[in-house]
N, C-alpha and C positions, 0 to 999 in steps of 0.2 A: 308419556315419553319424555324423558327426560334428554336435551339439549344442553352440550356442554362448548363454553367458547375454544376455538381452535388456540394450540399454542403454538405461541412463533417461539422458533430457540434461532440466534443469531452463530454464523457460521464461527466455528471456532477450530483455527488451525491457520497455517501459514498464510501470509499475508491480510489473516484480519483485522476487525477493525479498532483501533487500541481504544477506542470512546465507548466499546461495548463489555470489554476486561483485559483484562492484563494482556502483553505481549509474551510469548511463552520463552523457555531459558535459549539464548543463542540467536533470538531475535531483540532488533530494538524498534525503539518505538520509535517512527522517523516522518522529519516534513525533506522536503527538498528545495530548495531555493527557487524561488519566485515561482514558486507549484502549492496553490492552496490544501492543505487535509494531509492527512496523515495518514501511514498505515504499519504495519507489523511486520517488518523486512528479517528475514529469516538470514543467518549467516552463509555465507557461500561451504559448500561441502564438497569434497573430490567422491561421497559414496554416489552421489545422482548424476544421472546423464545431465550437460550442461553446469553442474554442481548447485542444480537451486533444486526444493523440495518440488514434486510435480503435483503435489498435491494443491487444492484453490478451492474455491466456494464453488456448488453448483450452478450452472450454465455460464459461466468464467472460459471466452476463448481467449481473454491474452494471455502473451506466453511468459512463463517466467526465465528470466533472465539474473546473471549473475553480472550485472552491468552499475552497481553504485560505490563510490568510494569513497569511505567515510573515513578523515583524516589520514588520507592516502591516495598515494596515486595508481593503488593496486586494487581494481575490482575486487569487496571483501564480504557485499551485503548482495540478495537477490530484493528482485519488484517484479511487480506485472507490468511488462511493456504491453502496450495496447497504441492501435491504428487510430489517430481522432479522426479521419474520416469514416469510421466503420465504426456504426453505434452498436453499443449494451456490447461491448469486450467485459465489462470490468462487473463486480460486483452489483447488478441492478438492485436485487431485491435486499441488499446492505446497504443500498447510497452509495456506493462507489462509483468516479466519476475518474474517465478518461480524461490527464489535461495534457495538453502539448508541454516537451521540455525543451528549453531556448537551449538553439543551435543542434537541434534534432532537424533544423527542416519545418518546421508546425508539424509533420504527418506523426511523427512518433512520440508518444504519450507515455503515462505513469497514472496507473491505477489508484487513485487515493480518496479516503472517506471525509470529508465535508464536517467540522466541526460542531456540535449542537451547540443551540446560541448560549443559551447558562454556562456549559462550560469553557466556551470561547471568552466569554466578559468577566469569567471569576478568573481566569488563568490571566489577563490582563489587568485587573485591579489587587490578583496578589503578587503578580512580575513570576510566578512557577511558569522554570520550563517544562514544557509537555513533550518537547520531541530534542531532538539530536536537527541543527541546520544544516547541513551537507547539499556540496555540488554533486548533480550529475555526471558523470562522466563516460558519454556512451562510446563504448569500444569499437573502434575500426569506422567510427564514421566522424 
């Protein structure tokens, strides 16, 4: 009997993880200010209910929001908002990690994936930026 090793294939679609491959056309590849990790923030669109894609990695309950504004004061980018008192919202089995965003209150979070160390220390000894640094700006709170 021949035994073959299982293959992982890393999720790939809206809001993944940009350290795994590219972000795809209409999303960037974004950090958020004083929020560790990065992820693949998809453009906001009037064709989706909310106007962010509903699509997400499987077992993913945060919800996506069309809630970031990148050099603007016009929400224009979606994120996975996630609850940090309510664990494994975000990406588990990607490394995505729930972090509170300042002046959300601590309770409301943003979905983002955690840098691998090599390319955390290459992108710092060659000064490449990796992402777009943008405020948050959550609407109506």
């Amino acid at each position: 009997m021949l035994v073959l090793p299982a293959l992982v294939v890393a999720y790939v679609g809206p809001y993944s993880n940009p350290y795994a491959g590219p972000c795809f056309k209409r999303e960037l590849n974004l950090s958020v200010t004083n929020v560790p990790g990065l992820f693949c923030a998809p453009h906001c669109e009037p064709i989706y209910q909310n106007s962010c894609p509903p699509t997400k990695p499987a077992g993913v309950t945060a919800m996506p929001e069309c809630i970031i504004g990148v050099n603007s004061t016009v929400e224009n980018y979606c994120a996975l908002i996630c609850n940090t008192d309510a664990p494994n919202q975000c990406d588990k089995a990607g490394g995505a990690i729930c972090h509170p965003v300042s002046g959300a209150g601590g309770v409301q979070g943003v979905c983002t994936y955690p840098a691998p160390s090599r390319t955390a220390v290459a992108a710092e000894a060659t000064g490449v930026v990796v992402a777009a640094n943008i405020t948050v700006q959550v609407a109506g709170r």
